[in-house]
Each structure stands twice: as structure tokens, then as C-alpha cells.
N, CA, C and O atoms as a GROMACS GRO file, in nm:
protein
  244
    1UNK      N    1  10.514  10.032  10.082
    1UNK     CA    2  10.574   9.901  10.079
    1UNK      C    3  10.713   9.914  10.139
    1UNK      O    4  10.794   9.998  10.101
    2UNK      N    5  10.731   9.840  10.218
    2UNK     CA    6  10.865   9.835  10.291
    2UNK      C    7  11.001   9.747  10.196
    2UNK      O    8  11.006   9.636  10.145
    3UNK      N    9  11.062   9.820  10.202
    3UNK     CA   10  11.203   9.740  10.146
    3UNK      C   11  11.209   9.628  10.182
    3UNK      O   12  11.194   9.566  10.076
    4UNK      N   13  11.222   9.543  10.276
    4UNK     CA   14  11.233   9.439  10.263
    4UNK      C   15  11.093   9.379  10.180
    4UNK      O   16  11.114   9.293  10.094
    5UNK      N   17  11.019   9.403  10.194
    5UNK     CA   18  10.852   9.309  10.106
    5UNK      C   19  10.935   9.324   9.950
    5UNK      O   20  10.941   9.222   9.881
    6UNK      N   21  10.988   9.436   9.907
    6UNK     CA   22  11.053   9.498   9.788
    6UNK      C   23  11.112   9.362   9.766
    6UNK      O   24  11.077   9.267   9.696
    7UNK      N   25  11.224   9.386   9.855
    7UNK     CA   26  11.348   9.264   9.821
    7UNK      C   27  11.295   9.116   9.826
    7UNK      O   28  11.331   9.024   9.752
    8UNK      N   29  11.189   9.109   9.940
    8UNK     CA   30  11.144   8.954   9.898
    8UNK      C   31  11.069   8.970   9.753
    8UNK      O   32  11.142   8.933   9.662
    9UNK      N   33  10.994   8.996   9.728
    9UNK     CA   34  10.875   9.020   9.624
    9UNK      C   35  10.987   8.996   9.476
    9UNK      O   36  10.953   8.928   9.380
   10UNK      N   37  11.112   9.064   9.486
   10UNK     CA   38  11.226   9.087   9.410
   10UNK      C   39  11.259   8.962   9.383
   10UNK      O   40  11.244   8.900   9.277
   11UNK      N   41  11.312   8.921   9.502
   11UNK     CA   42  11.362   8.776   9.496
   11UNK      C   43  11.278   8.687   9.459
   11UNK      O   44  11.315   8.610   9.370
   12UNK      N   45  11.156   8.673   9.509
   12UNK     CA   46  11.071   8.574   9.465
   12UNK      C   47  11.078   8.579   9.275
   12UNK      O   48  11.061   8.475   9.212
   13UNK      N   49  11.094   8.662   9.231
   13UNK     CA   50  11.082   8.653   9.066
   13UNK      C   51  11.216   8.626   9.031
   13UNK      O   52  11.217   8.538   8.945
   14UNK      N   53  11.336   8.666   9.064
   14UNK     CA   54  11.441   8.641   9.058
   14UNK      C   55  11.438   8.474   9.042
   14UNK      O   56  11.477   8.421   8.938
   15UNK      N   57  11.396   8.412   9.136
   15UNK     CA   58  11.406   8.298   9.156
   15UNK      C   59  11.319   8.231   9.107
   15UNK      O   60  11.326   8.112   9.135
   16UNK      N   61  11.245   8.259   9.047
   16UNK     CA   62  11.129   8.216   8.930
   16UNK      C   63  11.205   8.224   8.780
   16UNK      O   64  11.182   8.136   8.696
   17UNK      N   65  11.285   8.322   8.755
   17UNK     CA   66  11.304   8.332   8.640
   17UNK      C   67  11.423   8.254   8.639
   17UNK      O   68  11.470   8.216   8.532
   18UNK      N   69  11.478   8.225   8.756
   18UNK     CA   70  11.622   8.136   8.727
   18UNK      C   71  11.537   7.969   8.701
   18UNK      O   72  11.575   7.908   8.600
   19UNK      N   73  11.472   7.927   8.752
   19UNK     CA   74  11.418   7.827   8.774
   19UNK      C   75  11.339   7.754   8.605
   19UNK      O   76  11.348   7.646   8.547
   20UNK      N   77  11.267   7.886   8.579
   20UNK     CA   78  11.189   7.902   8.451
   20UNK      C   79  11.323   7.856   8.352
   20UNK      O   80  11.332   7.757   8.278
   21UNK      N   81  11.408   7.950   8.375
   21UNK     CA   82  11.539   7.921   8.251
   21UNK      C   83  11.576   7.786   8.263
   21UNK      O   84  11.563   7.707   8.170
   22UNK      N   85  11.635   7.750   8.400
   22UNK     CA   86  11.679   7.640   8.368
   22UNK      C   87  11.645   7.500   8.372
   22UNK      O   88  11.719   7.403   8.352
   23UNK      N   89  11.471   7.507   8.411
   23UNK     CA   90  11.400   7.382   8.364
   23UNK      C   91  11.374   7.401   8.191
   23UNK      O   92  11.385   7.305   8.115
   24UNK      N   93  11.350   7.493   8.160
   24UNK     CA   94  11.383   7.499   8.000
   24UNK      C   95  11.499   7.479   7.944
   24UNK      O   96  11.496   7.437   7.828
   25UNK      N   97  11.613   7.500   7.999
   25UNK     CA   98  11.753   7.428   7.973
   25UNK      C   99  11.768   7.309   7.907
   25UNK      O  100  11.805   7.282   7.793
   26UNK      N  101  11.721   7.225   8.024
   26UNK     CA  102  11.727   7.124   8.093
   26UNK      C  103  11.621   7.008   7.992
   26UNK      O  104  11.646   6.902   7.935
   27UNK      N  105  11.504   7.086   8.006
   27UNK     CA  106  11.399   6.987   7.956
   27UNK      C  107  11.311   6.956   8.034
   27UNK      O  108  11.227   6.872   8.000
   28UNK      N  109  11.308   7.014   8.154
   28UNK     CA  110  11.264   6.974   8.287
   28UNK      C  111  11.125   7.086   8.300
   28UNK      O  112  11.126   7.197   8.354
   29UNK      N  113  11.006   7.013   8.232
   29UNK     CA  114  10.879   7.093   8.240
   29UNK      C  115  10.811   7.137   8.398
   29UNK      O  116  10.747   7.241   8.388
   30UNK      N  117  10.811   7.103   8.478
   30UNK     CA  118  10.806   7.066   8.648
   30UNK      C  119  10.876   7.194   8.703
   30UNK      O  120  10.815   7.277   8.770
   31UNK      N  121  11.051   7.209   8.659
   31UNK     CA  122  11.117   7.268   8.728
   31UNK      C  123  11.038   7.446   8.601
   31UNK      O  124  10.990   7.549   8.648
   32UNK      N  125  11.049   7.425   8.509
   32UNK     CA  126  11.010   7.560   8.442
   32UNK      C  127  10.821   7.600   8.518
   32UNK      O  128  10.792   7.687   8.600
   33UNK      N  129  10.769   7.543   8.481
   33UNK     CA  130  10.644   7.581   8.565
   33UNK      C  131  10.707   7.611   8.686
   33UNK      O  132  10.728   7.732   8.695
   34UNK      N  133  10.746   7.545   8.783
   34UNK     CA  134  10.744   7.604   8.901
   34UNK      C  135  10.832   7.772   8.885
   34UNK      O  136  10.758   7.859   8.930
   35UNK      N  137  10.911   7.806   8.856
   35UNK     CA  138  10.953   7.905   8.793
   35UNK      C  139  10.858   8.000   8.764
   35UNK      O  140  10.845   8.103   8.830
   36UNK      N  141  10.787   7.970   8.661
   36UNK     CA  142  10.668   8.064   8.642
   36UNK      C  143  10.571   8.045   8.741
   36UNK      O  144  10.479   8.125   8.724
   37UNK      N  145  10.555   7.973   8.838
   37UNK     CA  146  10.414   8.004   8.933
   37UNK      C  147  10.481   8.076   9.071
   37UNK      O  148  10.406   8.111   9.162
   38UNK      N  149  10.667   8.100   9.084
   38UNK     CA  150  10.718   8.166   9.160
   38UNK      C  151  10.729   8.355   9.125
   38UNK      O  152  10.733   8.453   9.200
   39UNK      N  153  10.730   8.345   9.026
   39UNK     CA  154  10.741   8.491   8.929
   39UNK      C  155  10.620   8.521   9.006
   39UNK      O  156  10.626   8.574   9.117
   40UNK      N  157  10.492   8.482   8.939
   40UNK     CA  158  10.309   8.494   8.951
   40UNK      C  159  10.359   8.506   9.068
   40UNK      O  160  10.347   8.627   9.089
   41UNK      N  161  10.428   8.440   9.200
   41UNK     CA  162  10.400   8.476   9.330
   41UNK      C  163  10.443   8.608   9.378
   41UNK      O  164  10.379   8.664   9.467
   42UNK      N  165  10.557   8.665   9.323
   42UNK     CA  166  10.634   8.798   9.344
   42UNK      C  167  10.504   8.882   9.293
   42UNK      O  168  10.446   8.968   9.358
   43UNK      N  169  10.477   8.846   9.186
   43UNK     CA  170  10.436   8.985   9.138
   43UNK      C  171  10.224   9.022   9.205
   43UNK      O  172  10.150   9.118   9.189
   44UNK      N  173  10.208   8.894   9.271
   44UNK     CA  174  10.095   8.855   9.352
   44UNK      C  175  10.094   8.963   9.508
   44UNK      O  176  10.013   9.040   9.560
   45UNK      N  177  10.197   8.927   9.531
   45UNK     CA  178  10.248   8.982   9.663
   45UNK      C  179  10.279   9.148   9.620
   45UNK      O  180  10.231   9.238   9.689
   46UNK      N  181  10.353   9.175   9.517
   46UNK     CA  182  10.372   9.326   9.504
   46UNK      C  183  10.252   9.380   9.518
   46UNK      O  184  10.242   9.463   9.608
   47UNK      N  185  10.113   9.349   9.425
   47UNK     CA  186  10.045   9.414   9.384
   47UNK      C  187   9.966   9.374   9.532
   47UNK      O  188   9.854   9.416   9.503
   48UNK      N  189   9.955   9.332   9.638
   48UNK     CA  190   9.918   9.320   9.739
   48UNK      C  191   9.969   9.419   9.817
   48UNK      O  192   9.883   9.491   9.868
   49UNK      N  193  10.129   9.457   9.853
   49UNK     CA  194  10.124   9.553   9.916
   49UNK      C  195  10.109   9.690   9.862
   49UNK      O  196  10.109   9.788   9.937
   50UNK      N  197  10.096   9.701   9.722
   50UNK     CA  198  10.133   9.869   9.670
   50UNK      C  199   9.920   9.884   9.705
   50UNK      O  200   9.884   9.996   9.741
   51UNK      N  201   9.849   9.815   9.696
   51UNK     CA  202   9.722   9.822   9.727
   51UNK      C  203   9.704   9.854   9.926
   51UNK      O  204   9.621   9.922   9.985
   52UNK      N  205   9.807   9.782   9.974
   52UNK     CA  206   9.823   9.830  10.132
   52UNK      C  207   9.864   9.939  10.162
   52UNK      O  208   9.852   9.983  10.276
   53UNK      N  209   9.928  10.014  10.054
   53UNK     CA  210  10.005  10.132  10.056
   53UNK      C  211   9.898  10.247   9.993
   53UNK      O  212   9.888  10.362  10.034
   54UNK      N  213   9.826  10.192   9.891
   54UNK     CA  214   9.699  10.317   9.858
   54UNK      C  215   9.614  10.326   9.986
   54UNK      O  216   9.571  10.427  10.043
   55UNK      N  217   9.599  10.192  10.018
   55UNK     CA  218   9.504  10.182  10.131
   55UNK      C  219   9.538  10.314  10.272
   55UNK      O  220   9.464  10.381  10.344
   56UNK      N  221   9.685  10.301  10.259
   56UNK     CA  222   9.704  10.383  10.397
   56UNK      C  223   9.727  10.507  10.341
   56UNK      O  224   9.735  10.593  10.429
   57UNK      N  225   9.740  10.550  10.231
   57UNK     CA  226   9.728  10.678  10.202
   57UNK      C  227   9.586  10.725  10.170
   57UNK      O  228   9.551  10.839  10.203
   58UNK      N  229   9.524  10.660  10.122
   58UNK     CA  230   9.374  10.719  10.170
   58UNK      C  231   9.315  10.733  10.332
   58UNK      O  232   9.234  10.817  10.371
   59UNK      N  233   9.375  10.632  10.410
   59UNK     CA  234   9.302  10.644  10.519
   59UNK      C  235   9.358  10.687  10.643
   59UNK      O  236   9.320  10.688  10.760
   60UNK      N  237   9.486  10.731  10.568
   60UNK     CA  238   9.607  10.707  10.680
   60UNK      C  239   9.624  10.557  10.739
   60UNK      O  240   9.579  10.449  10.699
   61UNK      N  241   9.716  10.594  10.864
   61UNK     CA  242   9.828  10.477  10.956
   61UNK      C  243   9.672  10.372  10.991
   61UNK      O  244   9.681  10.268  11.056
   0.00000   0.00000   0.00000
């Protein structure tokens, strides 16, 4: 997995969990779901490339 996929994949939850907090703040059910279906997207995408990464170590480049 390349650092940057890292840092997006990173960010994508980052920005889920800010979102999550502060539609729960707020009261704002819309803005907290979306929050949590941005998290689910980070951690969607990680487990996508660390599987691209077994992939090329079994089969190589």
C-alpha cells in the first residue's frame, strides 16, 4: 500500500469521525450517518489495498 492510499484511506476516517461527532453535537442525524458511512469508506478502501498488497506478494509485480 502506498503512502499516499495510507493518507487518503487516513483521511477518509478522519473525516468521518469529525463529521460523526459533530452531527451528534448538533442533533443532526444526516450529518452523523454520513460520518459513519465515510469511516466504512476508509476502512473499505484499506482492506482493498492491503489485499492488493498480499496479492503482489504472492505473485509478485
Amino acid at each position: 500500500m502506498s503512502t499516499a492510499d495510507k493518507a487518503d484511506n487516513a483521511g477518509d476516517k478522519i473525516k468521518g469521525k469529525s463529521k460523526e461527532a459533530l452531527g451528534k453535537a448538533v442533533g443532526d442525524e444526516r450529518l452523523h450517518a454520513e460520518g459513519k458511512a465515510d469511516q466504512v469508506e476508509g476502512d473499505v478502501k484499506q482492506a482493498g489495498e492491503k489485499a492488493k498488497d498480499a496479492a503482489k506478494d504472492l505473485f509478485g509485480d
